[in-house]
TIKOL-925166 format. One record per residue: x, y, z of N, C-alpha, C, O in turn; residue in one letter. Coordinates in steps of 0.1 Angstrom, whole numbers, padded with zeros to 4 digits, always signed. Layout:
XYZXYZXYZXYZA/...
This chain:
+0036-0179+0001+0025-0170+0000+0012-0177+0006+0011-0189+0006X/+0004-0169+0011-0010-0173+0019-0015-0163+0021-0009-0152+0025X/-0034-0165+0018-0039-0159+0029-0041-0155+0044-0039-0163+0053X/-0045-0141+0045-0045-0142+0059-0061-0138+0061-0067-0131+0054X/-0066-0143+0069-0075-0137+0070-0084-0138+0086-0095-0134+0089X/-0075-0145+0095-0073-0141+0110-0065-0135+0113-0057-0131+0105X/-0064-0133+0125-0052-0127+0135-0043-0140+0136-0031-0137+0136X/-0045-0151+0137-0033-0162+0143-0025-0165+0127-0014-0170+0126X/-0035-0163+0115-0028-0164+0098-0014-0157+0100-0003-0162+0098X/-0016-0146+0105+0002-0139+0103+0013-0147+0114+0025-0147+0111X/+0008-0154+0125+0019-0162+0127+0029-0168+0117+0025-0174+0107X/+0046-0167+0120+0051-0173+0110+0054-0167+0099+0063-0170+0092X/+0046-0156+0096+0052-0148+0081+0058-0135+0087+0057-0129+0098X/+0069-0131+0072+0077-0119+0077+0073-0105+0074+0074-0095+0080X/+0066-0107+0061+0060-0097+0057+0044-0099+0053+0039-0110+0055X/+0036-0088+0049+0022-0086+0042+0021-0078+0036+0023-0066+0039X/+0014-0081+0020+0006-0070+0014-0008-0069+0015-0015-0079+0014X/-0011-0059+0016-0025-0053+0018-0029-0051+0005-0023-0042-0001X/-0041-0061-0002-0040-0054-0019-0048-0046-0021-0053-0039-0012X/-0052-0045-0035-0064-0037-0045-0075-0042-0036-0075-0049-0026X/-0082-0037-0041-0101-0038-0040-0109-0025-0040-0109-0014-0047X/-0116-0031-0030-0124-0018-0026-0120-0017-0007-0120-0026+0002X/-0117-0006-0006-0111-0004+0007-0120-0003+0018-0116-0003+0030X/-0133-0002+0013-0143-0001+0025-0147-0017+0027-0148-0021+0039X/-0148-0023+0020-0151-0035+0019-0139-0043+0028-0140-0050+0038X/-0124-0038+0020-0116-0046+0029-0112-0041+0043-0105-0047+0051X/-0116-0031+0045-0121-0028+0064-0131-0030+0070-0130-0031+0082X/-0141-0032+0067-0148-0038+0070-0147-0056+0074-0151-0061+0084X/-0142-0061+0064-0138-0074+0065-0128-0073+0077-0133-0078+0087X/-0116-0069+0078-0107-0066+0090-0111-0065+0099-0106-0072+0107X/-0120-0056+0105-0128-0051+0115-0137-0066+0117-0139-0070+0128X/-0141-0071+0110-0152-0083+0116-0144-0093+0117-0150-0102+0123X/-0133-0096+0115-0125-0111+0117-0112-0100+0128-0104-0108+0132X/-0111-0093+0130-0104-0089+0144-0092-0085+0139-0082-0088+0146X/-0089-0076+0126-0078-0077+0123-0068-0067+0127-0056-0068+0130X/-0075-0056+0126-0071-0042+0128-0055-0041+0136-0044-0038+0132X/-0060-0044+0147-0046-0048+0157-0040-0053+0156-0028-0048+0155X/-0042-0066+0153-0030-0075+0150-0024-0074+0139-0014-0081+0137X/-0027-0068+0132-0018-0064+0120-0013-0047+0121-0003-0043+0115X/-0021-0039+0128-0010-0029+0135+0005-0034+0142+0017-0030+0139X/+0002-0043+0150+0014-0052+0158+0022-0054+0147+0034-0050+0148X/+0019-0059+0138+0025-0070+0127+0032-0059+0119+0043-0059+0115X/+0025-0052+0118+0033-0034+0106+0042-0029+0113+0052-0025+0106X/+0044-0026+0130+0052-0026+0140+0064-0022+0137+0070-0011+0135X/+0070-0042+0135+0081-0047+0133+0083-0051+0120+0095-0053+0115X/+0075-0053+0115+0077-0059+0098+0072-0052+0085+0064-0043+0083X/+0079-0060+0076+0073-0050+0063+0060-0052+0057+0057-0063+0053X/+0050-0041+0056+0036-0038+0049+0039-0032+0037+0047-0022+0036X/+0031-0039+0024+0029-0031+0014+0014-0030+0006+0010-0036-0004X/+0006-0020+0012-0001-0013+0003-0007-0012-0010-0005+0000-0015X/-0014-0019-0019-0013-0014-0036-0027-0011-0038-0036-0020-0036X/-0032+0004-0042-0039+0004-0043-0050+0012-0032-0049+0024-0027X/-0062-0001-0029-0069+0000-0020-0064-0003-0008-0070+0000+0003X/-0050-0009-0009-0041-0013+0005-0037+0000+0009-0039+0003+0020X/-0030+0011+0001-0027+0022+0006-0039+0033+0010-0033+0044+0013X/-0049+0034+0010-0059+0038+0012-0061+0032+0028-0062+0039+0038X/-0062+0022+0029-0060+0013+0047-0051+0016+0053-0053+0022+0063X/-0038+0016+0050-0024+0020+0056-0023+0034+0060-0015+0038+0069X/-0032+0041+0055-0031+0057+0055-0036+0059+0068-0045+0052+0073X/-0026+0073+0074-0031+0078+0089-0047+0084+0082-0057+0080+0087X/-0048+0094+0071-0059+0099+0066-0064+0095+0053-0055+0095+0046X/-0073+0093+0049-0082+0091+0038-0094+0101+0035-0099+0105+0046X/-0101+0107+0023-0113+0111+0020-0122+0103+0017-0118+0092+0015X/-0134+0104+0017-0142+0096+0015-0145+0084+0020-0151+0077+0012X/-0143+0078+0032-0140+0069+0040-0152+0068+0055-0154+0076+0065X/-0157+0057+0053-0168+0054+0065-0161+0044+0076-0168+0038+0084X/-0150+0043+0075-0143+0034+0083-0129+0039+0089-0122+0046+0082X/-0125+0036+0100-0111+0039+0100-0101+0033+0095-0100+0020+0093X/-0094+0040+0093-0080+0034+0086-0073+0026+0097-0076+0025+0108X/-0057+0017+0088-0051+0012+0099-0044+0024+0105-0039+0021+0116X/-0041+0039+0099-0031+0046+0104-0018+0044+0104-0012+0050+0113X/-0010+0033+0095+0002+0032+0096+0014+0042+0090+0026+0042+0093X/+0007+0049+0082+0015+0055+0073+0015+0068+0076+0004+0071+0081X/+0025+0079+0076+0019+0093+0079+0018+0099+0066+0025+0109+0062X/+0007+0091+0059+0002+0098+0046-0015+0104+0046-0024+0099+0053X/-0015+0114+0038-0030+0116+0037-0034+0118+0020-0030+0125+0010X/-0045+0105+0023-0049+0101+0008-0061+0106+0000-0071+0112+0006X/-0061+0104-0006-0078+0108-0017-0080+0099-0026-0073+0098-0036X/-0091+0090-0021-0096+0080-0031-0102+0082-0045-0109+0091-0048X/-0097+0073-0052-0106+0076-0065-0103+0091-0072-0112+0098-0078X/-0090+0095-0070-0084+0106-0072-0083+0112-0086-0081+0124-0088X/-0084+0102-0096-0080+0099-0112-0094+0098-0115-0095+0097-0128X/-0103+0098-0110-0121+0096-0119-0124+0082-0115-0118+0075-0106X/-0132+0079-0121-0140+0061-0120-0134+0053-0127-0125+0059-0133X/-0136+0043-0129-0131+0029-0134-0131+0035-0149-0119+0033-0153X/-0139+0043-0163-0136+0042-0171-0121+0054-0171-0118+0056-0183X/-0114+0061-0162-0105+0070-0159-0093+0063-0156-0082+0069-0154X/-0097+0048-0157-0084+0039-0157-0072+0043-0170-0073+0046-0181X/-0062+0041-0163-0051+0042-0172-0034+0038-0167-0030+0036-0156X/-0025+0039-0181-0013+0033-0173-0003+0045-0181-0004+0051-0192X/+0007+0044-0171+0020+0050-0176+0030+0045-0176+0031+0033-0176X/+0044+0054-0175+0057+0050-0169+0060+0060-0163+0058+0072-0166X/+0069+0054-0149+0073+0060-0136+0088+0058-0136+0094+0047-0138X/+0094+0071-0135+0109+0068-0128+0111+0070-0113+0110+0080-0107X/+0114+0059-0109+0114+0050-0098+0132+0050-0092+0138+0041-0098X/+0138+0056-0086+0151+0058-0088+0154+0044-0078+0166+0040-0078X/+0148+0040-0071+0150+0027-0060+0150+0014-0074+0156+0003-0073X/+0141+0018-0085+0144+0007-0091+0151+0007-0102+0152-0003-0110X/+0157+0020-0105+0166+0022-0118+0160+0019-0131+0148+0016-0131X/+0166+0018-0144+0163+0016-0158+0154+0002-0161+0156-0009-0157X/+0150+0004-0165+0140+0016-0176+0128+0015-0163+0125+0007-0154X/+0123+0029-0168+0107+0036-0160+0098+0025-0158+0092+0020-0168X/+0096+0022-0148+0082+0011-0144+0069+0012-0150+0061+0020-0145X/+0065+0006-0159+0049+0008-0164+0044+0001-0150+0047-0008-0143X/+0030+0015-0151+0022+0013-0140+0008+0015-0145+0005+0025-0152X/-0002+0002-0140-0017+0002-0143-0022+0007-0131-0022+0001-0120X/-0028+0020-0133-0036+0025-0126-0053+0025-0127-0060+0030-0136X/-0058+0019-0116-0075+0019-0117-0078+0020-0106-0075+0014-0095X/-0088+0030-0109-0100+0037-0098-0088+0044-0086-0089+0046-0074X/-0078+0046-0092-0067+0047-0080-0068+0062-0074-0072+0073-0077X/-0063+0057-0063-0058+0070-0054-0047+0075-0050-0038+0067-0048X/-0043+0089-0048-0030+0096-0047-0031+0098-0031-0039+0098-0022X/-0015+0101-0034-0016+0107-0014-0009+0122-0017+0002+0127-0021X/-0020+0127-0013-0020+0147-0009-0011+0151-0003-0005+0161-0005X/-0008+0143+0004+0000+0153+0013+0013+0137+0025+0008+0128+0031X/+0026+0140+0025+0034+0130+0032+0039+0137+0045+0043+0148+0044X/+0039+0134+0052+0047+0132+0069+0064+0133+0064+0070+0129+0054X/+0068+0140+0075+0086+0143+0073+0089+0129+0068+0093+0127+0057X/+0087+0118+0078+0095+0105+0078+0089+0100+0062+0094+0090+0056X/+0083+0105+0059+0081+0094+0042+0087+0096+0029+0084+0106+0022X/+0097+0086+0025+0103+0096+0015+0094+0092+0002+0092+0080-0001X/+0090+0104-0005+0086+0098-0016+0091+0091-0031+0099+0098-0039X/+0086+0080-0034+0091+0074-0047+0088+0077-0058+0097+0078-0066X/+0077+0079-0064+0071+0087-0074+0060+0090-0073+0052+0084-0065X/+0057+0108-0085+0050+0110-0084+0044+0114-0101+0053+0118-0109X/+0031+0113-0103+0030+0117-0119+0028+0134-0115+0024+0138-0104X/+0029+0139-0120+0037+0161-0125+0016+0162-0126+0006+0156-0130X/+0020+0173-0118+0000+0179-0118-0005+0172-0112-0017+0175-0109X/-0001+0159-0107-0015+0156-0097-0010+0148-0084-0018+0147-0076X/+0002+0142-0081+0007+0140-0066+0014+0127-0065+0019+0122-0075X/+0014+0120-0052+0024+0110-0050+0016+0098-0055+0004+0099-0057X/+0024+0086-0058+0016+0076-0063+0024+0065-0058+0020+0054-0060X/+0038+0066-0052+0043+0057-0043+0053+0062-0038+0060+0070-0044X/+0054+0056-0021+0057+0057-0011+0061+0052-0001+0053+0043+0003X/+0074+0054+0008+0077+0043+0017+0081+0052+0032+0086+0063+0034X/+0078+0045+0040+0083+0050+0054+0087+0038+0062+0080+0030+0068X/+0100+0039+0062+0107+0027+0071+0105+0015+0060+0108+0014+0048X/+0099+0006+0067+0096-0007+0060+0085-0008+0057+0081-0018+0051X/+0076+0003+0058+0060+0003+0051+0062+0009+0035+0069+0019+0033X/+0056+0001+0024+0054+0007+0016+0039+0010+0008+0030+0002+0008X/+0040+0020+0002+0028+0018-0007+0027+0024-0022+0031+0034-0028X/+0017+0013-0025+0016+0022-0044+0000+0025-0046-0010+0021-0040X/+0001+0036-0059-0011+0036-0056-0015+0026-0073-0027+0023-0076X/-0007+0025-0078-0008+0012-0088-0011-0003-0084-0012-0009-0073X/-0012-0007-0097-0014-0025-0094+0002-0030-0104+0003-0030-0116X/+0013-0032-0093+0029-0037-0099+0020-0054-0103+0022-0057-0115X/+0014-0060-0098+0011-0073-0102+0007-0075-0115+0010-0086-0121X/-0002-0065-0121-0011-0063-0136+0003-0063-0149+0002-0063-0161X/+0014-0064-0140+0024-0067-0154+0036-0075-0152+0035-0085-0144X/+0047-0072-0158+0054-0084-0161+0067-0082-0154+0077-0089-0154X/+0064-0065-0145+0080-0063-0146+0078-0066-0129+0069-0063-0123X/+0088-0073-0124+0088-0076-0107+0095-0067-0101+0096-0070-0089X/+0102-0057-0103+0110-0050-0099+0104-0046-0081+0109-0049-0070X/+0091-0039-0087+0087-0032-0073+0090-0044-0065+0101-0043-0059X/+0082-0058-0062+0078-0067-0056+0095-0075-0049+0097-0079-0037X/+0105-0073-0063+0122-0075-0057+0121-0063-0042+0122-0064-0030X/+0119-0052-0050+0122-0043-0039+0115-0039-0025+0118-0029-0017X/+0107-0048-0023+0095-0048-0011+0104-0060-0002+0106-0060+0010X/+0108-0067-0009+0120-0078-0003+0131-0075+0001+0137-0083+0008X/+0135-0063-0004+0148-0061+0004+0142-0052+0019+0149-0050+0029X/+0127-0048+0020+0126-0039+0030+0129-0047+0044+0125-0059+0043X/+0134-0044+0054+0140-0053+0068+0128-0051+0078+0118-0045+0075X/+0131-0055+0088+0126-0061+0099+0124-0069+0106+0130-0078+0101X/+0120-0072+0118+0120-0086+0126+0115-0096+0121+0103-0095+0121X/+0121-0110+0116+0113-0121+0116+0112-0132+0122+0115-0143+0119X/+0106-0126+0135+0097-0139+0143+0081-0136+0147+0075-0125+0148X/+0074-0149+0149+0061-0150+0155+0058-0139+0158+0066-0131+0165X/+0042-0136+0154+0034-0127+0159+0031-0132+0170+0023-0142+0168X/+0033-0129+0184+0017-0133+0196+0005-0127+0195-0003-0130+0203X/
């Protein structure tokens, strides 16, 4: 594991996650160190995973958004979809890619995706309010934090996603 935080950092690695934060903040950051592209290239051929504010970047569309997205995903999202930070909360997801028992998921300040593109199949979604993870090809995304607990399932299952592993130019 490493950060990236150039274009030449992804040389050498097979996959990337895009994490939590704040998603204007982390495009902005991308956009001033030159990222945008080269990790379009990098999403291409290899596996991206999204959590959070990563899926909010990944997304072809976003609300609320002063920046562009990377557009990798043919998802359209809405930030901050659940309320503000005290709107935080967790549940359990049946996840049929990851089988027994239901994935507890910490969701904060999170965002859903409205609306998915043919190619995406969706993985779960919580009843009354929309998708909350999602994969197309080898891209995936959540709109939880899988790291805030104990179960590794999702994180196994981001590892079986394929692709090419050689050097970025």
């Amino acid at each position: 594991m490493r950060e990236i935080r150039l274009p030449t950092d992804l040389e050498g690695i097979d996959r990337l996650i895009i994490p939590g934060g704040e998603s204007t903040t982390i495009s902005r950051l991308m956009e001033m160190y030159g990222l945008p592209a080269p990790i379009r290239a990098f999403a291409a051929h290899r596996p991206v995973w999204g959590t959070c504010a990563g899926m909010i970047v990944m997304a072809k569309r976003a609300t609320d958004t002063d920046r562009e997205t990377l557009g990798l995903m043919d998802i359209s999202v809405i930030r901050n979809a659940f309320g503000r930070q005290l709107d935080s909360f967790e549940t359990d997801l049946e996840i049929e890619e990851l089988g027994e028992p239901p994935l507890h998921a910490v969701f904060i300040r999170a965002p859903l995706i409205k609306e998915a593109g043919s190619t995406v199949k969706v993985m779960a979604q919580i009843e009354g309010h929309g998708i909350v993870a999602a994969r197309e090809g080898h891209l995936l995304v959540t709109a939880f934090h899988p790291e805030l607990t104990n179960d590794t399932r999702m994180h196994q299952y981001f590892l079986t996603l394929g692709g090419e592993v050689s050097p970025v130019k």
